[in-house]
C-alpha positions in Angstrom: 0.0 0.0 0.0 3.1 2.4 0.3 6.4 2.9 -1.5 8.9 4.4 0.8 11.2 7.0 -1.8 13.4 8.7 0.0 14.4 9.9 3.2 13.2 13.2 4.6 14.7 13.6 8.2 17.1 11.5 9.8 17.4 12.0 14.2 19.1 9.6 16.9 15.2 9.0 17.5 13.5 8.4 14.2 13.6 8.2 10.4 10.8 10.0 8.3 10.4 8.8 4.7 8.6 10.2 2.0 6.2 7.5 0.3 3.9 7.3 -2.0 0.1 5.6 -1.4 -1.1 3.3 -3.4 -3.6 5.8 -5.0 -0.8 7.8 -6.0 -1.1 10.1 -2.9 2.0 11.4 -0.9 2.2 9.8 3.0 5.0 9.9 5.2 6.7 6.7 6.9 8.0 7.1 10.7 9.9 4.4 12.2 10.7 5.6 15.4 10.7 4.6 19.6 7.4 5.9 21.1 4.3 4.8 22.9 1.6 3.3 20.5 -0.9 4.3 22.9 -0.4 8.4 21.8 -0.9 7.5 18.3 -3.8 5.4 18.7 -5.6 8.0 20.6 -4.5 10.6 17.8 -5.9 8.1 15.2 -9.3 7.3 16.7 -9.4 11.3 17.3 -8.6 12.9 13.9 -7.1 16.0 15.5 -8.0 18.8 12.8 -4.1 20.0 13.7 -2.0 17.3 13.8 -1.4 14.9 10.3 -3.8 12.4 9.8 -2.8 8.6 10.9 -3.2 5.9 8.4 -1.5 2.8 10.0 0.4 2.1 13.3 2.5 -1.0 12.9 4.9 -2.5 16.5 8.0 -3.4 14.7 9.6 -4.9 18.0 9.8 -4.4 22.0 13.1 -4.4 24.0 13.9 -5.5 27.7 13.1 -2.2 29.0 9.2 -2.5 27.1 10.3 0.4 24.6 8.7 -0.5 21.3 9.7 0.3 17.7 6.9 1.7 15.9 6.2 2.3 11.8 4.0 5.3 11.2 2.1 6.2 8.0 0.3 9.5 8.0 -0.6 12.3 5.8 2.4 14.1 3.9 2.0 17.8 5.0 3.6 20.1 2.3 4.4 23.7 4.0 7.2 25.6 5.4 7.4 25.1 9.5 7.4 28.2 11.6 11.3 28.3 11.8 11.5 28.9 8.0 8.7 31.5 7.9 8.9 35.1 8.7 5.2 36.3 9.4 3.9 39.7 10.0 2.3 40.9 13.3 -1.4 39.9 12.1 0.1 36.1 10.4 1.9 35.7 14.1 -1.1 36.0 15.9 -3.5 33.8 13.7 -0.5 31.3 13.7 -0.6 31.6 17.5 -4.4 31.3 18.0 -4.2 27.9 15.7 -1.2 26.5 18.2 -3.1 26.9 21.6 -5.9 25.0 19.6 -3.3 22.4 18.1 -1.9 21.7 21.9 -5.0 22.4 24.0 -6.5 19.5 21.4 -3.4 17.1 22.9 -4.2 17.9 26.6 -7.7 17.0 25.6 -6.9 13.7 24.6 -4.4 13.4 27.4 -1.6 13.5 25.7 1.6 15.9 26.4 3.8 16.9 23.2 7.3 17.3 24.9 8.7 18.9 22.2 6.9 22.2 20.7 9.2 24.3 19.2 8.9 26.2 15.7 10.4 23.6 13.6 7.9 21.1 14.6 4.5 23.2 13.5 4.5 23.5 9.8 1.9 25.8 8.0 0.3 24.5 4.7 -0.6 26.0 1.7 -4.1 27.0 2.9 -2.5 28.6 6.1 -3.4 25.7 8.4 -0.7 24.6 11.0 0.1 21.2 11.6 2.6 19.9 14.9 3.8 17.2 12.3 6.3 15.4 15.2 5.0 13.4 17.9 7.9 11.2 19.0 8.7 12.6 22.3 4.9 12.7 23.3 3.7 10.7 26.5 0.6 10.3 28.2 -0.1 12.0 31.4 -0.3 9.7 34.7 -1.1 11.2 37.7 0.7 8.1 39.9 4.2 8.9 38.4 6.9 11.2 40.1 8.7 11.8 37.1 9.2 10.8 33.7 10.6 7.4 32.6 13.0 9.1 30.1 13.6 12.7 29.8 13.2 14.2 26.5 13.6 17.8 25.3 15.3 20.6 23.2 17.8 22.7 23.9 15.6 26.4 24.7 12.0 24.8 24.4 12.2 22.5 27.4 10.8 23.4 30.4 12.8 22.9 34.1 10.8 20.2 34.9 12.1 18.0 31.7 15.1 17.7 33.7 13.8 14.4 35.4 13.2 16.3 39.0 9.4 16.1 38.1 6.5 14.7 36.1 6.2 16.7 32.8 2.5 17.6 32.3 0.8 20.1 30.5 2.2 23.2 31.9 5.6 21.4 30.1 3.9 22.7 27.0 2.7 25.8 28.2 6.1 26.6 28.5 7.5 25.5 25.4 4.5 27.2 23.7 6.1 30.6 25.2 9.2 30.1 24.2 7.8 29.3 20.6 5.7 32.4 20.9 8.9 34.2 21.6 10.5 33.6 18.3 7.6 34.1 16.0 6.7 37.4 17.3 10.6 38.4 17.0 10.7 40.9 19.7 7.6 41.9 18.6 5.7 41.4 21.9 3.5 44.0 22.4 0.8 43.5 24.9 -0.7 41.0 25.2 2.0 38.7 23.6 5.0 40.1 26.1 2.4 39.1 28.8 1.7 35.7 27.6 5.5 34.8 27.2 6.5 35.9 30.5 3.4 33.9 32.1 4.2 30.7 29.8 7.5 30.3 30.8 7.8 31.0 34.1 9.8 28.9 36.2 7.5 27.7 39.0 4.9 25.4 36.5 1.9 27.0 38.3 2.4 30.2 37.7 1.7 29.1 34.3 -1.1 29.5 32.5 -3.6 26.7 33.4 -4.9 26.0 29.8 -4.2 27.1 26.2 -7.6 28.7 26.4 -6.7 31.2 28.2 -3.7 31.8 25.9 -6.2 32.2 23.1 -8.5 34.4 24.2 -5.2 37.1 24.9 -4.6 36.7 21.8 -8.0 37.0 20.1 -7.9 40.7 21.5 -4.8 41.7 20.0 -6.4 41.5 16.6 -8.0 44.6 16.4 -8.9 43.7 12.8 -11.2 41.1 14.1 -13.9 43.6 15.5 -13.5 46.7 13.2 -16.0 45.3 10.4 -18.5 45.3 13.6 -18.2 48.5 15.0 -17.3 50.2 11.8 -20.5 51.9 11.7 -20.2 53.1 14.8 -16.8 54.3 14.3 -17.6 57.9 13.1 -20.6 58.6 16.0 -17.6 57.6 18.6 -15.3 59.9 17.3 -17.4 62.5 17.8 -18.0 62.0 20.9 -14.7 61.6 21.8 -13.7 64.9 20.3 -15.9 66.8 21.9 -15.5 65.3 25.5 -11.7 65.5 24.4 -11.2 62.1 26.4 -11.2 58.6 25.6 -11.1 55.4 27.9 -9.6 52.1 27.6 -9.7 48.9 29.3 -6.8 47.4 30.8 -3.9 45.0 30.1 -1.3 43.4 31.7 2.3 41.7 31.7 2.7 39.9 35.0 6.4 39.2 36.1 7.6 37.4 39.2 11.1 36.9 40.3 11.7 32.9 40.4 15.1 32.7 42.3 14.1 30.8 44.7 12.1 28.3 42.5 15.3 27.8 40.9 17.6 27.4 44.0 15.2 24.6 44.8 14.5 23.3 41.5 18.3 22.7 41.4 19.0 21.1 43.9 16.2 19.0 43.5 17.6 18.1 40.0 21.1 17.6 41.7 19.7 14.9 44.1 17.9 13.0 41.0 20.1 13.6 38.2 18.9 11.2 35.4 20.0 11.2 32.0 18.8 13.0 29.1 18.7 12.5 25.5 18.3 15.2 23.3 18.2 15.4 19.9 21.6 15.8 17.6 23.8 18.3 19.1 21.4 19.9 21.9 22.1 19.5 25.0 20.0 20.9 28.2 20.4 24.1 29.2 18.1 26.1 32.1 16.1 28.7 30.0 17.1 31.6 32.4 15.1 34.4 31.8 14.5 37.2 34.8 10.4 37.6 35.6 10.2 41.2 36.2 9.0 40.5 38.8 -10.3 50.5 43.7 -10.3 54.7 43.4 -13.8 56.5 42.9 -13.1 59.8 42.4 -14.0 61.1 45.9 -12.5 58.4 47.9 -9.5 59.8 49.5 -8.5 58.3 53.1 -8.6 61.1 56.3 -5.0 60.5 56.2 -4.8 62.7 53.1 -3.2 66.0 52.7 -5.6 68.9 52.1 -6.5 69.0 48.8 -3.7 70.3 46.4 -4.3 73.5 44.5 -2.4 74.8 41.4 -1.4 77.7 43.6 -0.3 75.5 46.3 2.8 74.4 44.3 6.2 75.5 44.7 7.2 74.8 41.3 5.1 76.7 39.0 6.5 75.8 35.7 5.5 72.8 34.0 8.4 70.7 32.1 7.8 68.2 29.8 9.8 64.6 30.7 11.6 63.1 27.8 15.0 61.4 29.0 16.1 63.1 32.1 14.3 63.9 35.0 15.0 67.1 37.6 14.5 64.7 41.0 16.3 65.7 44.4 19.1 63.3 45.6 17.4 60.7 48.3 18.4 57.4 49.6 15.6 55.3 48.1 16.0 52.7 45.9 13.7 52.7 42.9 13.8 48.6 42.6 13.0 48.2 46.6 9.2 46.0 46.6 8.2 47.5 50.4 8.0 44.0 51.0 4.7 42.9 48.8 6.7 39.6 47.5 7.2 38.2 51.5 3.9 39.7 51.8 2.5 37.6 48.8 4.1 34.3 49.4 3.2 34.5 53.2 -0.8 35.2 52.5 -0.4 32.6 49.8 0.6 30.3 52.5 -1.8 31.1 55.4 -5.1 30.4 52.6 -3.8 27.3 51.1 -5.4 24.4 50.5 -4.7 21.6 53.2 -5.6 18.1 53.9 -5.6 18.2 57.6 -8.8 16.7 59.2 -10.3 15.5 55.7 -13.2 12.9 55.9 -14.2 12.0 52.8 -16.5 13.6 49.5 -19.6 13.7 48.4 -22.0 15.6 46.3 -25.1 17.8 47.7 -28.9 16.5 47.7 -30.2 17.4 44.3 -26.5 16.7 42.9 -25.9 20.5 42.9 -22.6 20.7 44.6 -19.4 18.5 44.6 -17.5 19.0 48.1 -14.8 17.8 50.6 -15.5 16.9 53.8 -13.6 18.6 56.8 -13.7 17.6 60.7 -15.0 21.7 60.7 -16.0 22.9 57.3 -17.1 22.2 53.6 -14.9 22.9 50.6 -16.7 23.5 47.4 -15.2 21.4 44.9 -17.2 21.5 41.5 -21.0 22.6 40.2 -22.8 19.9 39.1 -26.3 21.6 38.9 -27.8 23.1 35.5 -29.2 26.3 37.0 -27.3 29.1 35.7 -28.1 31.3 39.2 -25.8 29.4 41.7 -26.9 29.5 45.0 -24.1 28.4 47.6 -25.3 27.4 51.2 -24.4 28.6 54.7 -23.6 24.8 54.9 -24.0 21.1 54.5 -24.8 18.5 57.0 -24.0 21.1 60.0 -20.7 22.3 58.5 -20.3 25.6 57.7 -18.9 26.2 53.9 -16.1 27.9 53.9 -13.8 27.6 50.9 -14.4 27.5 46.9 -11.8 25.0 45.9 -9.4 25.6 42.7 -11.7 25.7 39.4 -14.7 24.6 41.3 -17.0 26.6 38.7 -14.2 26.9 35.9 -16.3 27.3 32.4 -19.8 26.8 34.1 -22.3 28.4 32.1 -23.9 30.2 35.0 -25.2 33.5 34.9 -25.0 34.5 39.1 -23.5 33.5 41.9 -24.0 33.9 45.3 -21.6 33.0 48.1 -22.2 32.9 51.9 -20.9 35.1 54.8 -19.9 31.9 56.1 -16.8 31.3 52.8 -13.8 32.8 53.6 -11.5 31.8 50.1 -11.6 31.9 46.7 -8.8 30.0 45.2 -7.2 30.5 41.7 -9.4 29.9 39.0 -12.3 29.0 41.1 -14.8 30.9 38.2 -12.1 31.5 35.8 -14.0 31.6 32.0 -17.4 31.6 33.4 -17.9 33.4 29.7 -22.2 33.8 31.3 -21.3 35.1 34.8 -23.0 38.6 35.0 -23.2 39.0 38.9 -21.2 37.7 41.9 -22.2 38.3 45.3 -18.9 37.0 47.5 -20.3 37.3 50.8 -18.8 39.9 53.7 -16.5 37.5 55.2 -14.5 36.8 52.2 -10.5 37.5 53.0 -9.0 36.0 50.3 -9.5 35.3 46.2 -7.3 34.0 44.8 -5.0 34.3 40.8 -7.7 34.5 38.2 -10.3 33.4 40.3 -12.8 35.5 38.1 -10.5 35.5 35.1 -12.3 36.5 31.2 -15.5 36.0 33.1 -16.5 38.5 30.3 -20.2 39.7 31.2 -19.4 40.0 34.5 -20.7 43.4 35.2 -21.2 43.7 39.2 -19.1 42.6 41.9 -19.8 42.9 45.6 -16.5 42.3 47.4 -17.4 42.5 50.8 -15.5 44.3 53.9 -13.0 41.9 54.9 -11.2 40.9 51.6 -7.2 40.8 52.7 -5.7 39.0 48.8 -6.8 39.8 45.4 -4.6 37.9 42.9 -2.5 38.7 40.2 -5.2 38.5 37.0 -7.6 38.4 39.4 -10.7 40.1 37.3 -8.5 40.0 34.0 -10.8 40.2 30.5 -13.9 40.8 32.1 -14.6 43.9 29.2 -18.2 44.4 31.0 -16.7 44.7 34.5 -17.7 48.9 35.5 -17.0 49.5 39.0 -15.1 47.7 42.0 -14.4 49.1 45.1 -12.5 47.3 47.6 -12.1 47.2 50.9 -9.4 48.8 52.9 -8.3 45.4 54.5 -7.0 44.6 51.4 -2.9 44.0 51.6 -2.3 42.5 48.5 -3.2 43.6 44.9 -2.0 41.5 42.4 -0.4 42.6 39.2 -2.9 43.4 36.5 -5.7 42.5 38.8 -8.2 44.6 36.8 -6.5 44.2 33.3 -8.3 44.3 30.1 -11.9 46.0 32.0 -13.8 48.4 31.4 -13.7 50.3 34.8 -14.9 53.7 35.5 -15.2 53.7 39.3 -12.2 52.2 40.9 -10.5 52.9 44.3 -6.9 52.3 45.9 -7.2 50.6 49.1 -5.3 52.3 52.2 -3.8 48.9 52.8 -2.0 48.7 50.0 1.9 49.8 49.5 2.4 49.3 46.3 0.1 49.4 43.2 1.5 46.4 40.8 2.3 46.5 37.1 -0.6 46.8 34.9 -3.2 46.7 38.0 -5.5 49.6 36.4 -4.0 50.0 33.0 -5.5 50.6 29.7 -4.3 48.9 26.3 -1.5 50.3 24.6 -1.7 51.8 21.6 0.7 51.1 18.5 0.1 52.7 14.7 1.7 49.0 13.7 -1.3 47.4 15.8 -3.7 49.4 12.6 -6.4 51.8 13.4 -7.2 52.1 17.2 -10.1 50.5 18.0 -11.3 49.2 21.8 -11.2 45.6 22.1 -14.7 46.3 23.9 -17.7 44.2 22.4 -19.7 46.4 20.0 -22.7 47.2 22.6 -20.5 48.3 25.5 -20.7 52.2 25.6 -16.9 53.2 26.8 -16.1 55.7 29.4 -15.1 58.9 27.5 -15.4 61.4 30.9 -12.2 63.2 31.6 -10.7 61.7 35.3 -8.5 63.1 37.3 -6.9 60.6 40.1 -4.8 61.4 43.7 -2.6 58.7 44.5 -3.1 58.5 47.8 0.1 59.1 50.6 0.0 54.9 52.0 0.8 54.1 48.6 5.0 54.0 48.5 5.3 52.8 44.4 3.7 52.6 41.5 5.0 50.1 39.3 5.8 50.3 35.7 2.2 50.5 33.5 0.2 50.6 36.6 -2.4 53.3 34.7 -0.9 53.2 31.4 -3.3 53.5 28.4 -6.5 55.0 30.5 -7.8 57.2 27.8 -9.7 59.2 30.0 -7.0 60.0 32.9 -5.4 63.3 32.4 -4.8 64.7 35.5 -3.1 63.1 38.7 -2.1 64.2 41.7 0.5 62.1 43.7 0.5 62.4 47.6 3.1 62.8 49.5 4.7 59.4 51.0 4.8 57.9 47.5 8.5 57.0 47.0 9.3 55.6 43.6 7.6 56.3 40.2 9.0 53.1 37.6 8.4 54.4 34.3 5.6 53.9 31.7 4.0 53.8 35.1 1.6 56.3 33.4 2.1 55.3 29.8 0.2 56.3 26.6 -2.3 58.5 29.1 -4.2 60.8 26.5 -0.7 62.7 25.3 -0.3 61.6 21.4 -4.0 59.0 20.8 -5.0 58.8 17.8 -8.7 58.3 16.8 -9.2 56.5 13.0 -12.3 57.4 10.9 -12.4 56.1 7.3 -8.3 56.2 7.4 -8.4 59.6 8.6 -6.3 60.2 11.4 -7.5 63.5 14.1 -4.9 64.0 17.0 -5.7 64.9 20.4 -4.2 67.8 21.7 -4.8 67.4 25.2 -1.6 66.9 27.6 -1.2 64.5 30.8 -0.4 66.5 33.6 1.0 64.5 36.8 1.8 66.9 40.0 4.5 65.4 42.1 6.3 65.6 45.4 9.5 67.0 44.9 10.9 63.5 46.7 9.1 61.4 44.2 12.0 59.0 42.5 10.3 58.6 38.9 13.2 55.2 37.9 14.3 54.5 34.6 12.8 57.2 32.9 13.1 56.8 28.8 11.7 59.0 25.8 8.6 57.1 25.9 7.5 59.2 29.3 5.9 62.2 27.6 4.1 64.0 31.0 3.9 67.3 31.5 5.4 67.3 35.2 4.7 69.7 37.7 6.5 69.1 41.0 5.2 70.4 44.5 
């Protein structure tokens, strides 16, 4: 039935010939050492991204239960990612197709081990293909670590090392990496974000599934939505010209410092040092890369100075900041965190999850709720019901409820929830993509929520945090493009980076508790001519905020990180209190100085300037061109 003719690639691992079909079609032969059980699943499945399988054939087994295998599958004819250089637009579609192409794997169960830009290949109809499967595995919960360890050199994540059992965060974080080269430095938001989140150190500060990838990238396309608000496009301009203020949601690109994830990670890899075969001349190397690491309008704490007056400033001339900056000489240093890492991890710690005093599970009368049993409390573990408003009780059989486990409600297709006084945590993605949620009640006892717990919930409209929240993770509220108002508590301590990125806010407060306001916590979208005309990633019948704001920064605050603000159309006036330390820069980036609004490919500049009054002690660090504020110190 096929005619091997030559060969195409020749590895330590595998030979790939070209043959031809019987029917005079093109197949490719693999004789290679893998598990027949991936490629059965990928037969029976028919994965729409990955070659079609014809016939698996067990040439032999060893000693060790390895077995040979023969593949025949469809010839793909294309160029692979490595050989292609794609414009901005092509990177992202390519992207979008690759989250689907893997998250279709971790369906099936299986984990790729190997994603890099050689192995994706794009055909002639612009369909990508992972066209190399060898090093795949299925995933086993029971195992510690792999059998045999199997990577490339820049693509394989820390845990490939053998310390650990590779699972689908493994190709998470070779998806980053992958990311990184087809976007060539090219990573404006959110792609800069995604890379730095995929290829973390610590696998769970990964990205929990390629869907969340995907929707980050959907809104980078501005393309995508133009034809539907086009019509729109010239009443909104309007508008914004005359209010002379436009609003965007926010964005963010979360890093963390991972230094001591590696100090352990190594020496964990230095107790169980296994050997690792690579393919022909690669050889293992740690992919070190350095993470970098609500106000309304009245809302000013009684701590406050008296309110600030143009005449009330000792330098009256304004000067506009390009590369230098006219700050008196202090001790402080611009990179110091005022301790919101220790804070972090130690919070982190005091909510976690813990098996202490479990008793078993079970699932509520009616079938509604999933939970753990506790020797004192219930822990919500999943949603079983099919109403779409979810109801949470007090408690169950006596015990009070008081914890929403990890992805308890992830992708439910509810449309409320309400949550007792009696909960006290929210952990990470506990409602993350609940694409119907509109309202969440969280009770008034609630102290912590944890990373992405409401993450690209995108109707989610109202939120009522309650008065004893203490943790708000980092992507918290991310994508939710409905999300209006928040206001937080003063308990809060921690506010994670880019808590409230890509929203819609246009009531927001600062909690007195907090020190230091994280990167890309409030901030808008950036705004690139290369990204095409400007248009909000905002669905078609959300109405944006186009009101002129004017912010104070109240004096508990001690930093504001890099593009804490940046990109809110509307902000053009802030007042910083005394007691804030260190300005990073882009901290305010791409405020209203130099927007551009597009109308039939006619471009009308705002003239409007960002004015930011600041103490005269105020650091502003690592100031560049791109900070173009009109700065008048007091």
């Amino acid at each position: 039935m096929y005619k091997k003719i030559s060969v195409i690639h020749k590895s330590r691992q595998s030979i790939v010939w070209l043959c031809e079909r019987s029917d005079g079609g093109r197949a490719v032969c693999k004789e290679l050492c893998s598990d027949p059980k991936v490629y059965e699943k990928l037969k029976a499945a028919e994965c729409r991204y990955i070659p079609k399988i014809y016939e698996i054939n067990v040439i032999s087994e060893n000693e060790q239960g390895q077995k040979s295998l023969e593949i025949f599958e469809e010839y793909i004819e294309g160029k692979t990612l490595q050989e292609l250089s794609l414009s901005y637009k092509e990177a992202v579609r390519a992207a979008v197709q690759l989250c689907r192409a893997v998250d279709g794997l971790h369906m099936l169960g299986i984990i790729h081990r190997d994603i890099k830009p050689s192995n994706i290949m794009l055909d002639g109809s612009g369909c990508l293909k992972i066209v190399d499967m060898s090093s795949a595995r299925l995933f086993k919960e029971e195992m510690d670590k792999d059998t045999v360890c199997l990577g490339t050199e820049g693509f394989a994540a820390p845990e490939q090392y053998g310390y650990a059992q590779t699972d689908f965060r493994t190709d998470i974080f070779a998806l980053g990496q992958t990311l990184r080269l087809v976007f060539e430095n090219r990573e404006r938001f959110p792609v800069g974000y995604i890379i730095s989140r995929c290829t973390s150190f610590d696998p769970d500060k990964r990205f929990k599934s390629c869907k969340q990838i995907e929707f980050l990238l959907k809104i980078s396309q501005p393309s995508k939505i133009c034809a539907v608000i086009a019509a729109a496009a010239i009443v909104v301009t309007a508008v914004c010209i005359s209010q002379n203020s436009i609003t965007e949601p926010s964005a963010a690109e979360s890093f963390e410092t991972a230094a001591v994830y590696v100090q352990e990670t190594a020496e964990s890899s230095a107790e169980t040092s296994a050997p690792v075969i690579t393919e022909t001349e690669q050889t293992f190397t740690a992919p070190i890369t350095d993470e970098q690491t609500v106000f309304s309008e009245a809302d000013v704490p009684e701590n406050e100075p008296s309110e600030l007056t143009e005449t009330s400033f000792v330098t009256s001339e304004s000067k506009l900041i390009s590369d230098t900056s006219d700050v008196s000489e202090n001790d402080t240093d611009p990179d110091y965190d005022y301790g919101t890492e220790e804070l972090r991890l130690s919070l982190e710690a005091e909510y976690a999850s813990s098996d202490e005093g479990y008793t078993g599970s079970d699932i509520s009368e009616g079938f509604l709720f999933g939970y753990d049993i506790y020797a004192d409390h219930i822990v919500i573990t999943s949603y079983e019901g099919n109403d779409t408003e979810a109801v949470i009780p007090n408690e169950i059989d006596g015990l009070p409820v008081t914890e929403i486990a990890d992805s308890a409600f992830a992708f439910k297709k509810i449309t409320s929830v309400t949550i007792p006084d009696s909960v006290k945590v929210i952990q990470p993605s506990a409602f993350l993509m609940c694409s119907s949620l509109e309202t969440a009640s969280l009770g008034k006892n609630v102290e912590y929520i944890g990373m992405e717990a409401f993450m690209s919930c995108e109707k989610l409209r109202t939120v009522n945090m309650g008065e004893k929240v203490r943790y708000i993770g980092d992507q918290c509220f991310a994508g939710n493009a409905r999300l209006e108002k928040i206001i937080m508590p003063d308990t809060v301590e921690y506010l994670g980076e880019g808590a409230f990125m890509l929203c819609n806010l246009r009531s927001f407060n600062i909690p007195a508790g907090v020190k230091v306001i994280k990167p890309y916590t409030f901030n808008g979208k950036p705004y690139s001519e290369d990204d095409g005309p400007y248009m909000s990633y905002l669905p078609p019948n959300i109405e944006e905020d186009m009101s002129t704001v004017e912010k104070i920064i109240p004096s508990t605050v001690k930093k504001i990180e890099h593009d804490a603000f940046s990109g809110i159309r509307s902000l053009e006036k802030v007042t910083v209190s005394e007691g804030v330390e260190v300005i990073s820069a882009f901290a305010f980036h791409n405020c209203p100085m130099q927007d551009y609004v597009w109308v039939n490919e006619t471009k009308a500049r705002r003239e409007c300037v960002f004015t930011l009054y600041l103490p005269e002690s105020t650091v502003i660090s690592d100031n560049t061109e791109d900070m173009s504020y009109e700065i008048i110190r007091y």
